[in-house]
Biotite code that builds the C-alpha atoms (Angstrom):
import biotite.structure as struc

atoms = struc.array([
    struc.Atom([16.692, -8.928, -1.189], chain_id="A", res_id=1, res_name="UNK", atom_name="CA", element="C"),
    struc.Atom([13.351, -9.082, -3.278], chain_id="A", res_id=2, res_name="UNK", atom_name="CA", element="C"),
    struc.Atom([12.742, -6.911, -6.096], chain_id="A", res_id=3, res_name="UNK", atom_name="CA", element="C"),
    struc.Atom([9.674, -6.663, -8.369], chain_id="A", res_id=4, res_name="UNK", atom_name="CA", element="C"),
    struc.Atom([9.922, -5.618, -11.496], chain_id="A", res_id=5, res_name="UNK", atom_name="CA", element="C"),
    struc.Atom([6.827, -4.465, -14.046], chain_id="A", res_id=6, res_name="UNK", atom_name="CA", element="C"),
    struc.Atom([7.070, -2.773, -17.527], chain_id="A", res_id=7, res_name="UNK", atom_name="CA", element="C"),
    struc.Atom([7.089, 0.393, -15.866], chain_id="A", res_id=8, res_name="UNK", atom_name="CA", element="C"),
    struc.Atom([8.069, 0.108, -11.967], chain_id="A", res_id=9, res_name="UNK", atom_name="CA", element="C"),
    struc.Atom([10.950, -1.413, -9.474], chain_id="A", res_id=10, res_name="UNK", atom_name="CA", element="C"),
    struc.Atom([9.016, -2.176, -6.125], chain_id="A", res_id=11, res_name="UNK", atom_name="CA", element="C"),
    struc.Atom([12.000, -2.775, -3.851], chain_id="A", res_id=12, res_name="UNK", atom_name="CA", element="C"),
    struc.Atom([12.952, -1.718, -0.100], chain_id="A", res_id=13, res_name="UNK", atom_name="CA", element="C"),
    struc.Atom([13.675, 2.176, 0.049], chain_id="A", res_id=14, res_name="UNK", atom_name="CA", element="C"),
    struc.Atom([16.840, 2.909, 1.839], chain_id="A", res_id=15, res_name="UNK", atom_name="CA", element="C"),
    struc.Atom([17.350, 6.014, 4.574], chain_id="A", res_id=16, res_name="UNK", atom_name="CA", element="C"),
    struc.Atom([18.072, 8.256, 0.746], chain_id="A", res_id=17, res_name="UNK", atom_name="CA", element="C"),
    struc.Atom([14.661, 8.180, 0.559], chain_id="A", res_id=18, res_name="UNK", atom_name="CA", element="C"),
    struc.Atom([13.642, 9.241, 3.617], chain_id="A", res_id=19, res_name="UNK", atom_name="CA", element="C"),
    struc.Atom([13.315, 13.250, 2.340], chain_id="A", res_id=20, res_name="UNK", atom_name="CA", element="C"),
    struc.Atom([11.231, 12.244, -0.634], chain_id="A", res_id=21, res_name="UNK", atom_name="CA", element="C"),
    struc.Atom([9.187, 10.230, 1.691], chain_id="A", res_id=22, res_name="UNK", atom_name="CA", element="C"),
    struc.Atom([8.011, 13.016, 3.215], chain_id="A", res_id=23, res_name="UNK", atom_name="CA", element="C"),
    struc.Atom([7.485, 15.206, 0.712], chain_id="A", res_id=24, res_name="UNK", atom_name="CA", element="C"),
    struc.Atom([5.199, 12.975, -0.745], chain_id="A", res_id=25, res_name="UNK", atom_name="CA", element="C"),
    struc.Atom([2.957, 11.659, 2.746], chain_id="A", res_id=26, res_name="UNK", atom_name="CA", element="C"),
    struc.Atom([3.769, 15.082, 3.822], chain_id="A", res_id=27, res_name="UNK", atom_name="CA", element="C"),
    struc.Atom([0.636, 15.840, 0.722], chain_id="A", res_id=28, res_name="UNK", atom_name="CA", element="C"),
    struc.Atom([-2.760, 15.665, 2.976], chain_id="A", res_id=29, res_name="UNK", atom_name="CA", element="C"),
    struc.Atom([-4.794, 14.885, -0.133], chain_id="A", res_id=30, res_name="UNK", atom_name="CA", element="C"),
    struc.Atom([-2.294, 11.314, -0.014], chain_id="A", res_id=31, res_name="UNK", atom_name="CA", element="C"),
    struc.Atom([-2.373, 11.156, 4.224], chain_id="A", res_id=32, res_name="UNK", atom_name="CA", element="C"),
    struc.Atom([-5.936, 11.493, 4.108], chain_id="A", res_id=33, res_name="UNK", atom_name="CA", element="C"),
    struc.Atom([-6.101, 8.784, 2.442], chain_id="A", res_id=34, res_name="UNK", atom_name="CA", element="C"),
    struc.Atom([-4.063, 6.258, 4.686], chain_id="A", res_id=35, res_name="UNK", atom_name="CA", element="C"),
    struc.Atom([-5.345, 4.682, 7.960], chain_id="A", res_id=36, res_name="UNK", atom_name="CA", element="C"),
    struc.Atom([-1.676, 4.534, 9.756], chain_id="A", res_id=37, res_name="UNK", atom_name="CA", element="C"),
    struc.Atom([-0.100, 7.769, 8.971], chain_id="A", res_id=38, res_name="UNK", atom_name="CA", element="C"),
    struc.Atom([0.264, 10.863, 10.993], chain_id="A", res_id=39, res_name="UNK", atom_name="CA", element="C"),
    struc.Atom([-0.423, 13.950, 9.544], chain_id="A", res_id=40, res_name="UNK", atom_name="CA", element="C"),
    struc.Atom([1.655, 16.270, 9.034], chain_id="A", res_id=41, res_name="UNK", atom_name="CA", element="C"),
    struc.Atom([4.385, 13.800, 8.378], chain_id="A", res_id=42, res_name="UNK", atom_name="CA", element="C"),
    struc.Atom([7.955, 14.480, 9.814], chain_id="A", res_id=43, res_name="UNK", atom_name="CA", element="C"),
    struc.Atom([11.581, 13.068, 9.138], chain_id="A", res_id=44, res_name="UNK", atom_name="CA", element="C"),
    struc.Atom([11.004, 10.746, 12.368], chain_id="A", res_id=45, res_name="UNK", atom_name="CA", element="C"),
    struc.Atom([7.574, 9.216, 11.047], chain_id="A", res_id=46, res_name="UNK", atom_name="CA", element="C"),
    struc.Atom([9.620, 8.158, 8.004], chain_id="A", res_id=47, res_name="UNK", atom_name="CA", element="C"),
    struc.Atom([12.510, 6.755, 9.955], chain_id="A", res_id=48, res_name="UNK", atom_name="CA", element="C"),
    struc.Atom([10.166, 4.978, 11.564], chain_id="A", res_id=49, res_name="UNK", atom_name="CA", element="C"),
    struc.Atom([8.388, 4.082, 8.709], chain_id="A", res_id=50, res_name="UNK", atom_name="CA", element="C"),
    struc.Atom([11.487, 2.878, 6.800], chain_id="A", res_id=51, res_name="UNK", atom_name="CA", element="C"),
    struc.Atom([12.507, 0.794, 10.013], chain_id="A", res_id=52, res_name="UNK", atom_name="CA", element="C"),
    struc.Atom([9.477, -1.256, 9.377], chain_id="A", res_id=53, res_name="UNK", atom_name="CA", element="C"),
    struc.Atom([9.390, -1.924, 5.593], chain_id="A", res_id=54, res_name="UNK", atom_name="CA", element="C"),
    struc.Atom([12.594, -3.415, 6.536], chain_id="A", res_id=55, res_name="UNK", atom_name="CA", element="C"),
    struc.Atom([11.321, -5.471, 8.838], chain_id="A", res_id=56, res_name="UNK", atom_name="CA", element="C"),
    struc.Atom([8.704, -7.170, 7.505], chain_id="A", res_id=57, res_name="UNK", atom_name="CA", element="C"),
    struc.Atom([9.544, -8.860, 4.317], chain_id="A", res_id=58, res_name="UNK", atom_name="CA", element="C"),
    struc.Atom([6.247, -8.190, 2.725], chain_id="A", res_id=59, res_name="UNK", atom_name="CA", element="C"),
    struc.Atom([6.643, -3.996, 2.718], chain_id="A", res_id=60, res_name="UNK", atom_name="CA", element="C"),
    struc.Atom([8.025, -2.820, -0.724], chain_id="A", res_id=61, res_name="UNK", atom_name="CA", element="C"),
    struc.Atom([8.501, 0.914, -2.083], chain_id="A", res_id=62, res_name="UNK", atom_name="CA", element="C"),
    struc.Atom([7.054, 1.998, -5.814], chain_id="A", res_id=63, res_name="UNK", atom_name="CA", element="C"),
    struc.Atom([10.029, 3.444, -7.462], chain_id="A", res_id=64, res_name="UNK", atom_name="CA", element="C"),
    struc.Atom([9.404, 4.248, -11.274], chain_id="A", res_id=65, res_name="UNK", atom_name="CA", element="C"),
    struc.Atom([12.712, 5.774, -13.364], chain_id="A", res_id=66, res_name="UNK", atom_name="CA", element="C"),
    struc.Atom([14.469, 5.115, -10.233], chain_id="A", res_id=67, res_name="UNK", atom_name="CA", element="C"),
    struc.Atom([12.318, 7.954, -8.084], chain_id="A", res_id=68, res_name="UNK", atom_name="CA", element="C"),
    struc.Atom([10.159, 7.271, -5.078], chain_id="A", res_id=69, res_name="UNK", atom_name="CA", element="C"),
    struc.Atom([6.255, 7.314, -6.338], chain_id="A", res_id=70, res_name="UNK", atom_name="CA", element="C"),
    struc.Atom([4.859, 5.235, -3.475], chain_id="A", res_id=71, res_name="UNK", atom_name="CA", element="C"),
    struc.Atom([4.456, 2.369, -1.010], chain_id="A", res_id=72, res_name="UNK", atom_name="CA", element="C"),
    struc.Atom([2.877, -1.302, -0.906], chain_id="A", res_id=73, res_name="UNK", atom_name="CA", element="C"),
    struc.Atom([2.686, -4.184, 1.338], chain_id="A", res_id=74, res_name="UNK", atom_name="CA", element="C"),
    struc.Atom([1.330, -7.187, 2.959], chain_id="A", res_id=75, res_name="UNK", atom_name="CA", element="C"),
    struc.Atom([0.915, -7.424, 6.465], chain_id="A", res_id=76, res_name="UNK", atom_name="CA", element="C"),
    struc.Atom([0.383, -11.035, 7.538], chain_id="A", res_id=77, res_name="UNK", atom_name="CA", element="C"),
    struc.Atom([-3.131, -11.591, 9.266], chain_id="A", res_id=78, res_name="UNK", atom_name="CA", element="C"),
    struc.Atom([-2.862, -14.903, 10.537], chain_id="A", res_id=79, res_name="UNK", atom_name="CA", element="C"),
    struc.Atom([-1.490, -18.790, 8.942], chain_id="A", res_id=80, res_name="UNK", atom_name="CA", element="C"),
    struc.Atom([-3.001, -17.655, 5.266], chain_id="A", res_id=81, res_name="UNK", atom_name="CA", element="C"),
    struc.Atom([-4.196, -14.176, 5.099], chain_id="A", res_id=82, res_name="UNK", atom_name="CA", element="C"),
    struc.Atom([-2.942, -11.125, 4.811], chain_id="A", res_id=83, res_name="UNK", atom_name="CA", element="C"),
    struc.Atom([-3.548, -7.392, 4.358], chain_id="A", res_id=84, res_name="UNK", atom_name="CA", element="C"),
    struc.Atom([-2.836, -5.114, 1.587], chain_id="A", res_id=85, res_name="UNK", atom_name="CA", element="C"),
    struc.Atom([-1.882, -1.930, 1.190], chain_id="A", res_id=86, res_name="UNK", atom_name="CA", element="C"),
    struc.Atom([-0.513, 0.832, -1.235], chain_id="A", res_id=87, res_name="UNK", atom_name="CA", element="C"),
    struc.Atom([-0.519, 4.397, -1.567], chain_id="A", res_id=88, res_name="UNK", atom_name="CA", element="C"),
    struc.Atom([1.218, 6.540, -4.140], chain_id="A", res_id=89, res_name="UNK", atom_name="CA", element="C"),
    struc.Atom([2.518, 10.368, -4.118], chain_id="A", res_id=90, res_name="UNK", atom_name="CA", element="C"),
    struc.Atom([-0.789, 12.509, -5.678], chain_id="A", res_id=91, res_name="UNK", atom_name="CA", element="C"),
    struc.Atom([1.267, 13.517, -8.760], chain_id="A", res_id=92, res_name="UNK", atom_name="CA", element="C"),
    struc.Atom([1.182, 9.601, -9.449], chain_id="A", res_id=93, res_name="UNK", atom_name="CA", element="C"),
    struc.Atom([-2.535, 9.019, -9.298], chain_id="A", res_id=94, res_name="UNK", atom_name="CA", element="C"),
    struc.Atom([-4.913, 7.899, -12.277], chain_id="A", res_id=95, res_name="UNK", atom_name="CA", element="C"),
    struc.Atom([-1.501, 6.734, -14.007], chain_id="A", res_id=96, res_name="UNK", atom_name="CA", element="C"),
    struc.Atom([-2.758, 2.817, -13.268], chain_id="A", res_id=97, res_name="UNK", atom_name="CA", element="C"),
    struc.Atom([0.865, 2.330, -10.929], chain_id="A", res_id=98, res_name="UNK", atom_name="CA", element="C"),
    struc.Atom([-1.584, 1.324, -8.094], chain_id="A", res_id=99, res_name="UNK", atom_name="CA", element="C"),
    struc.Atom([-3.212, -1.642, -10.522], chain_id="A", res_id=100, res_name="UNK", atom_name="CA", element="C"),
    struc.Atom([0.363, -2.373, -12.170], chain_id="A", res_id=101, res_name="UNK", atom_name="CA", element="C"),
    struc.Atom([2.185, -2.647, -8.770], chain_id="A", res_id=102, res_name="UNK", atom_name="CA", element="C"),
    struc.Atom([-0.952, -4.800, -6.639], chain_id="A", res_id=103, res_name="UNK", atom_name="CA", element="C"),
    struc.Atom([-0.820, -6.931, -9.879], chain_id="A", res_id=104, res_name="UNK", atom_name="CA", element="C"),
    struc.Atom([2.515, -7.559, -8.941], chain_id="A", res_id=105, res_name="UNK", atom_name="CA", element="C"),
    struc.Atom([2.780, -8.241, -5.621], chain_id="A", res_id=106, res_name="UNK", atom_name="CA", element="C"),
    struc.Atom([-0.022, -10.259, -5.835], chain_id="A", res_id=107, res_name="UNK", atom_name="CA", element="C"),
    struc.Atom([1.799, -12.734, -8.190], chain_id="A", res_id=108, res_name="UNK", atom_name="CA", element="C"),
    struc.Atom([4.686, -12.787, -6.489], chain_id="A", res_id=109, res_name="UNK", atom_name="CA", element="C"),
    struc.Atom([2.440, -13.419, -2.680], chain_id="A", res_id=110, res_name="UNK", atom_name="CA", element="C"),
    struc.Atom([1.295, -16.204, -4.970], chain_id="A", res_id=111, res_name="UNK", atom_name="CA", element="C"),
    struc.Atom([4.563, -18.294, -5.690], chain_id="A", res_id=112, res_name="UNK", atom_name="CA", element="C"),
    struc.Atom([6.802, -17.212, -2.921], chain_id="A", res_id=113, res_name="UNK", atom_name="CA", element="C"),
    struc.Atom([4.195, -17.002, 0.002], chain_id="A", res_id=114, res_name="UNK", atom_name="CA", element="C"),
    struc.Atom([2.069, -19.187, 2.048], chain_id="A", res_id=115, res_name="UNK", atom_name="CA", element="C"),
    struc.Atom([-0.929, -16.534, 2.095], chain_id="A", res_id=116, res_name="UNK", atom_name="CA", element="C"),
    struc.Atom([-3.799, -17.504, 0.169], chain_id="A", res_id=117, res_name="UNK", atom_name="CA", element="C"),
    struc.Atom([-6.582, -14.795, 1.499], chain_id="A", res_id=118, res_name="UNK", atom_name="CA", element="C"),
    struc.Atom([-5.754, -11.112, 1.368], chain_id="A", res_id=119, res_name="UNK", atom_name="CA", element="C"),
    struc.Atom([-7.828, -8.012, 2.575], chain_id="A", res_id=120, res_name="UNK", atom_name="CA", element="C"),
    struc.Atom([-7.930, -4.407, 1.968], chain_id="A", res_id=121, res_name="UNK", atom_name="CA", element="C"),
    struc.Atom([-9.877, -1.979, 3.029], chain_id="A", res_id=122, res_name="UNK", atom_name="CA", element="C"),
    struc.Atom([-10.898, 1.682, 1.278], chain_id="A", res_id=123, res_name="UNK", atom_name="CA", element="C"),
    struc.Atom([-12.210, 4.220, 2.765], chain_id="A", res_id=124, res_name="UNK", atom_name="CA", element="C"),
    struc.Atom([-15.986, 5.179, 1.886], chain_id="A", res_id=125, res_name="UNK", atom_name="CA", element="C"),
    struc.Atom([-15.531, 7.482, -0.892], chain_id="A", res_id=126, res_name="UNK", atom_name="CA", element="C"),
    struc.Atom([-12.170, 6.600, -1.934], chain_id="A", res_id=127, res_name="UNK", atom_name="CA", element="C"),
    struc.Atom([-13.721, 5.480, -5.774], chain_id="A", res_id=128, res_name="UNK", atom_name="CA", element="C"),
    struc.Atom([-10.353, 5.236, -7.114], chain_id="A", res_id=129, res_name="UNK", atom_name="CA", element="C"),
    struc.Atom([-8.586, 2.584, -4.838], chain_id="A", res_id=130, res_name="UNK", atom_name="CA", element="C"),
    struc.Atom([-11.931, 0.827, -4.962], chain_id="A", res_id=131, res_name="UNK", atom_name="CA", element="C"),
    struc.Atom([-11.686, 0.383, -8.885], chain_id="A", res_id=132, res_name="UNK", atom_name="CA", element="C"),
    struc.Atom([-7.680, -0.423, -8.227], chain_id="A", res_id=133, res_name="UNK", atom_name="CA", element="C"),
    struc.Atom([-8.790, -3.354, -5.941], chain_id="A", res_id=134, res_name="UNK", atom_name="CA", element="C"),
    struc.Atom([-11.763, -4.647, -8.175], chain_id="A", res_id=135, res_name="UNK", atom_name="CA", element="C"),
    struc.Atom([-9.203, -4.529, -11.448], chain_id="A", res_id=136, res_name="UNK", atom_name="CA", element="C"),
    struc.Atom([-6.647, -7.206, -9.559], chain_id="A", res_id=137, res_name="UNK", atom_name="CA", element="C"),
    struc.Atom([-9.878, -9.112, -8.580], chain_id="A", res_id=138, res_name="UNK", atom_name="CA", element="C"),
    struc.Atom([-10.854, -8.421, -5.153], chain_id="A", res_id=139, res_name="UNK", atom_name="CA", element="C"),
    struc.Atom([-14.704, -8.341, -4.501], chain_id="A", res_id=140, res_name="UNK", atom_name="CA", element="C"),
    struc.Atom([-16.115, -6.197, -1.522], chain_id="A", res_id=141, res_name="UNK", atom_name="CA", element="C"),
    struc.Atom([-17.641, -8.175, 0.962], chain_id="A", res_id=142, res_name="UNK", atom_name="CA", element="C"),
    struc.Atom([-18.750, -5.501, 3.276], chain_id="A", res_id=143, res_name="UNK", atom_name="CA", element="C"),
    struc.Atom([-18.381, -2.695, 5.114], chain_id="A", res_id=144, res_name="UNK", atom_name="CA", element="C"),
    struc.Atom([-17.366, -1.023, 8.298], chain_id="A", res_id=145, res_name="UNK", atom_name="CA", element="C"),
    struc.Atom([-15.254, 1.734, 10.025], chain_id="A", res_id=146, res_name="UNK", atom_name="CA", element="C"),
    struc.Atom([-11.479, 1.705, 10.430], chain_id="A", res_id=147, res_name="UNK", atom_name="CA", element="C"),
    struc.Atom([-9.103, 4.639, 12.482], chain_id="A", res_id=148, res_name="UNK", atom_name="CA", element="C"),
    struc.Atom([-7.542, 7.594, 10.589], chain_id="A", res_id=149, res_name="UNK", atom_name="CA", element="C"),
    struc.Atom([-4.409, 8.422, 12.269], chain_id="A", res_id=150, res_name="UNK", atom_name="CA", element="C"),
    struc.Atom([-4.459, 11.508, 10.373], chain_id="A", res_id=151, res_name="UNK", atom_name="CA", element="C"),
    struc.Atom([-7.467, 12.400, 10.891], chain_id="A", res_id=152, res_name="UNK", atom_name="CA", element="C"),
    struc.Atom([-8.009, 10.808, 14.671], chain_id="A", res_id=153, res_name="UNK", atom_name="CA", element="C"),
    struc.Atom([-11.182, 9.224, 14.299], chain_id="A", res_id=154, res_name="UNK", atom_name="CA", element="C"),
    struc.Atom([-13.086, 6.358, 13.244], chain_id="A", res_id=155, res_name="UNK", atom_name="CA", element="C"),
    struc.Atom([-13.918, 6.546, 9.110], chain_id="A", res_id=156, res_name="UNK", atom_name="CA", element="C"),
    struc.Atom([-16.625, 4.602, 6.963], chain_id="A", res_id=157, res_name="UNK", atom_name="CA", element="C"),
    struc.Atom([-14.741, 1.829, 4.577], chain_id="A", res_id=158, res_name="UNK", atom_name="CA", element="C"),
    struc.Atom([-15.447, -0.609, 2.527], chain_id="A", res_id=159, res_name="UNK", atom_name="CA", element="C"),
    struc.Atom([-13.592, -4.030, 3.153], chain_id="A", res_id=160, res_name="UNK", atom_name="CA", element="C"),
    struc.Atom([-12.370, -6.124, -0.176], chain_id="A", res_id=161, res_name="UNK", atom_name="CA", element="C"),
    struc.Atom([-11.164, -9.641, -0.348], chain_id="A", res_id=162, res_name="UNK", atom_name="CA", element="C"),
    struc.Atom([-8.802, -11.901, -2.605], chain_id="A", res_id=163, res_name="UNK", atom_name="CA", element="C"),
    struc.Atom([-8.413, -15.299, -2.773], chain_id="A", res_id=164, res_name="UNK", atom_name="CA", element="C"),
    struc.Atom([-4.568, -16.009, -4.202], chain_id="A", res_id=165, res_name="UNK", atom_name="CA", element="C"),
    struc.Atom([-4.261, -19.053, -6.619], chain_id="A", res_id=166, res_name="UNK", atom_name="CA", element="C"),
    struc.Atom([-3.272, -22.572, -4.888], chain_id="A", res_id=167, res_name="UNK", atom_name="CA", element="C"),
])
């Protein structure tokens, strides 16, 4: 099983352990808000089913640092060579620069150990923050649009990034 490690973060698969402190921290609306495929509120069977399909694709990871649960990142393949990111982290975690330290991560290791070589993001209009995570690993924005809140049930403004990983 893959695990990442950084000076200070494990991003590894979360086991059914985690599946209280999962909620507790997508449970937050100011982190739901935030995420385009998340239910709000958030409930033991959204993060069964959530933890069914980290395990299932070998691209989803969990942010653990000192061993606890701070967050979530992943690739979901696109198509032969891209792929999209994302990441979110419990709100007690934010400004701490885990988002930059774990994308920097997974972006090396979709590098070596994947056949990807375009990945996407996309940030809700607004969202300053995970814009300035993004631009620090090297995506550029190259334009915008509107993507689904689950959470909130309607289409949102975002801004869509792009990364081109090393041959």
């Amino acid at each position: 099983m893959i695990e990442l490690s950084t000076e200070r973060l494990t991003i590894k698969k979360l086991s059914g352990l985690d599946k209280a402190r999962l909620v507790e921290l997508i449970g937050d609306p100011r982190v739901s808000e935030t995420l385009g495929n998340v239910p709000y509120p958030y409930t033991d069977e959204d993060a069964e089913f959530w933890i069914g399909i980290v395990h299932s694709n070998e691209f989803n990871f969990n942010i653990f640092h000192d061993g606890l649960l701070i967050g979530g990142i992943g690739l979901t393949p696109q198509g032969d060579d891209s792929c999209e990111l994302g990441y979110w982290l419990g709100f007690d975690y934010w400004g701490k620069g885990y988002a930059t330290e774990a994308c920097h991560a997974l972006l090396v290791h979709a590098s070596i150990e994947t056949c990807f070589r375009q990945v996407r993001a996309n940030v809700y209009e607004g969202n300053n923050a995970s814009s300035k995570v993004l631009e620090k690993v090297g995506f550029k924005q190259i334009g915008t649009g509107e993507v689904f809140s689950l959470s909130k049930q309607k289409n949102i403004p975002c801004l869509h990034y792009e990364y081109r990983l090393p041959d």
